[in-house]
Backbone bond lengths (Angstrom), bond angles and torsions (degrees), N, CA, C in turn:
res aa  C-N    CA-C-N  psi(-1)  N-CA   C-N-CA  omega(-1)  CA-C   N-CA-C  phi
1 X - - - 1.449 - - 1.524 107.95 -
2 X 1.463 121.13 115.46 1.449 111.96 -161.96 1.589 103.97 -119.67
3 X 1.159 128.18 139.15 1.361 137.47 -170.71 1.569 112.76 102.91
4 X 1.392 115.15 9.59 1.599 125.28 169.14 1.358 108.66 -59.56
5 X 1.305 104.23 122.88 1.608 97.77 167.12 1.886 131.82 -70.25
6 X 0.896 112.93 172.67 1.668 105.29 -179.64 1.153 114.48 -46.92
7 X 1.230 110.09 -61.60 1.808 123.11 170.19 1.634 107.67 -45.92
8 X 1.091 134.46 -57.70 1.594 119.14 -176.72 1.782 106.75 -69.51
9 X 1.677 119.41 -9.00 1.696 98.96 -177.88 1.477 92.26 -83.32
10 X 1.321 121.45 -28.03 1.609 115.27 -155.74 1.803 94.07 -83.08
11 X 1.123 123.20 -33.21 1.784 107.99 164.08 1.670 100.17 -65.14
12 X 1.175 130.06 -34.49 1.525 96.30 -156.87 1.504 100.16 -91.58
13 X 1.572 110.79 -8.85 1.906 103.89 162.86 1.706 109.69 -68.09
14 X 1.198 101.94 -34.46 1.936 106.98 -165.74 1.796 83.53 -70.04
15 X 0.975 145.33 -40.38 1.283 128.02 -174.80 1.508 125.78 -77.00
16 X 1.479 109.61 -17.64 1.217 135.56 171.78 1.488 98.95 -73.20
17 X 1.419 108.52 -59.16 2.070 94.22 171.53 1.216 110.82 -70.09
18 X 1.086 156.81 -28.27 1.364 151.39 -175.06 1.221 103.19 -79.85
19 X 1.335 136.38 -38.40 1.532 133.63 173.69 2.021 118.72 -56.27
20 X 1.450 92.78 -23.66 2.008 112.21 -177.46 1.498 95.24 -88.48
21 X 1.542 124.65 -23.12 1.642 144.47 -156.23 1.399 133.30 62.56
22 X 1.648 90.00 56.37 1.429 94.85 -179.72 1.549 90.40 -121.80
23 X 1.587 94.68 116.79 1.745 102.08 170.86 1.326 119.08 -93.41
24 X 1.369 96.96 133.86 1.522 116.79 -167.22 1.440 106.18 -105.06
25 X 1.462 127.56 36.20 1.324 103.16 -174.82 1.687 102.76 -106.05
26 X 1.607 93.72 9.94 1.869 112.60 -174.04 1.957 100.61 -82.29
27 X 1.173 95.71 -25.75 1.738 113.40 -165.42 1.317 118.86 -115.97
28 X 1.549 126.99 149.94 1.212 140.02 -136.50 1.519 94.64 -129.53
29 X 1.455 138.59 142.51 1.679 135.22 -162.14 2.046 92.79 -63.22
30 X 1.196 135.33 -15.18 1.138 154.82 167.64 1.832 128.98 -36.70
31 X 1.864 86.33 -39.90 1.036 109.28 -158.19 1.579 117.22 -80.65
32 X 1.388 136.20 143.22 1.724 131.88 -137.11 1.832 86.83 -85.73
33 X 1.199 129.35 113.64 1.539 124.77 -174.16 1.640 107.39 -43.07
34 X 1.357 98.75 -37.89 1.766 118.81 -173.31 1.111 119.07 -65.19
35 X 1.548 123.06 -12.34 1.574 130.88 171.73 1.905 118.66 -104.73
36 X 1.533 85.38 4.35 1.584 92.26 177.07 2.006 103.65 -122.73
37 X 1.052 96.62 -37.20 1.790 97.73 168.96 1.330 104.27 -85.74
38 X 1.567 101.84 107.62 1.527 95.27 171.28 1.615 111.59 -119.09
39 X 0.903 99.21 8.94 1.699 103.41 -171.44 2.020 100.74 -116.04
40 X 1.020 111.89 118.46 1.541 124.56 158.74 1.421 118.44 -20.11
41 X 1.241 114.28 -68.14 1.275 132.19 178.62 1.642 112.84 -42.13
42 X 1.526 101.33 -70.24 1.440 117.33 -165.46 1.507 92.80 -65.53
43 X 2.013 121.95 -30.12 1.863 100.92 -178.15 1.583 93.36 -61.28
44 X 0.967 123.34 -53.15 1.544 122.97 -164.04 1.835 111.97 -49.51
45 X 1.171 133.34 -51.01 1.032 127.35 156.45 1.259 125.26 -56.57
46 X 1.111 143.72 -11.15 1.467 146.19 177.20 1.261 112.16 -100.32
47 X 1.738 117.02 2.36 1.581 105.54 -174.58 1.688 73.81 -111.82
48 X 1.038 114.87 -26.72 1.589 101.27 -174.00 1.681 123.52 -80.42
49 X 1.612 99.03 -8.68 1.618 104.48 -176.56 1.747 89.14 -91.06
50 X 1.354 132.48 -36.67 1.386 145.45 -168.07 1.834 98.36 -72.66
51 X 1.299 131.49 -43.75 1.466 121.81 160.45 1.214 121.36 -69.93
52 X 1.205 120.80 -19.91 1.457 133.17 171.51 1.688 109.19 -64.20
53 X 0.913 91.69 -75.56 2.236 102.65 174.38 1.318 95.96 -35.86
54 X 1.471 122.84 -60.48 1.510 105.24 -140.20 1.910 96.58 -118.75
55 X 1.336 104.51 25.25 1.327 101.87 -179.78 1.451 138.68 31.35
56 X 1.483 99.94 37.33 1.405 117.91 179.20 2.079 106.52 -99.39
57 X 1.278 95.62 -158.56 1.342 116.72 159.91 1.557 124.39 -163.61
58 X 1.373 113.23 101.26 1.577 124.99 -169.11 1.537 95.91 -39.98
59 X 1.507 88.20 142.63 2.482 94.88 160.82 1.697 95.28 -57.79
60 X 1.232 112.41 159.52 1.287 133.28 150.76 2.071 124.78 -32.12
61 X 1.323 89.91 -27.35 1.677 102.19 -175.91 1.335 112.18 -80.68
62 X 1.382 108.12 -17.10 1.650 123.43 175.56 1.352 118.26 -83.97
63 X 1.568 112.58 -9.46 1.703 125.13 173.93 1.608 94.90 -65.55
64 X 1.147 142.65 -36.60 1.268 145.27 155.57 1.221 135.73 -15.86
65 X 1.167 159.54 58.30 1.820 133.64 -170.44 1.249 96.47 -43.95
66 X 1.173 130.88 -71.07 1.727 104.31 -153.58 1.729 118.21 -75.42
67 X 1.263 103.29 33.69 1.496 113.63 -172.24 1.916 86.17 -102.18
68 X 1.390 102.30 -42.12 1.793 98.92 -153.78 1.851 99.46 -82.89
69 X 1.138 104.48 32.98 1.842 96.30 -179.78 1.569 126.65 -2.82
70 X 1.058 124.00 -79.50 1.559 92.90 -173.12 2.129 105.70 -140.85
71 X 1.092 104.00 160.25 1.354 93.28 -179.36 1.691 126.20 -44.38
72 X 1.085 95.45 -29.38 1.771 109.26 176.79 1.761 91.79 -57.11
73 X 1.131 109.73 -81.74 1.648 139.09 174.92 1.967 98.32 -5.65
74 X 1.413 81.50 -87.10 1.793 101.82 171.47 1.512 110.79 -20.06
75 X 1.183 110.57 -52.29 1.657 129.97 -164.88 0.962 113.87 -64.25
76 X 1.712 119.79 -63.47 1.690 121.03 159.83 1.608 116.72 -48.40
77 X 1.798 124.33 -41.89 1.368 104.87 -176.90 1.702 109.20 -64.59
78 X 1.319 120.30 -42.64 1.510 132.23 172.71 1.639 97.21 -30.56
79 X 1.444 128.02 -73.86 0.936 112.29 172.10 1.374 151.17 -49.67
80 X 1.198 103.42 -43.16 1.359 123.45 164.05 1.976 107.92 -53.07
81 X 1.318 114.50 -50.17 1.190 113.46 160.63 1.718 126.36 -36.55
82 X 1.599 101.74 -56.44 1.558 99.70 -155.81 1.695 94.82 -97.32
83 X 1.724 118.81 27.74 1.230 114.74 170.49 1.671 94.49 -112.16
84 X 1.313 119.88 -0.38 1.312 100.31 -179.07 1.941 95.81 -130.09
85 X 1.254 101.24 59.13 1.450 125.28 166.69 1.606 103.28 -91.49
């Protein structure tokens, strides 16, 4: 969906963690992704519900949690991604 503003990518990431069940309504787009994904599994499903939404595919450096800093963060690479589609 292209012409989303910042504010609508950072809900459709917060739904992307809440869909793995990590509720974000405790956390602010601010918040370090890496101190709320703590389980392997659930990062792995959340990069795959997050290529899913926005029909991209993260670089390799994003297999990381502490690579994807914070939902804000996420939002600009997302973009930056689906401008170099």
């Amino acid at each position: 969906m292209r012409g989303d503003s910042q504010v609508e990518y950072e809900k459709r990431i917060a739904e992307c963690l809440e869909n793995v069940g990590i509720d974000t309504a405790a956390y602010g787009e601010d918040v370090a992704l890496g101190d709320i994904i703590q389980d392997s599994l659930v990062f792995v499903s959340f990069i795959i519900e997050v290529e899913e939404e926005f029909g991209i595919q993260l670089d390799d450096e994003f297999l990381i949690v502490d690579n994807l800093k914070t939902i804000r963060g996420l939002a600009d690479e997302i973009r930056l991604a689906e401008k170099g589609r």
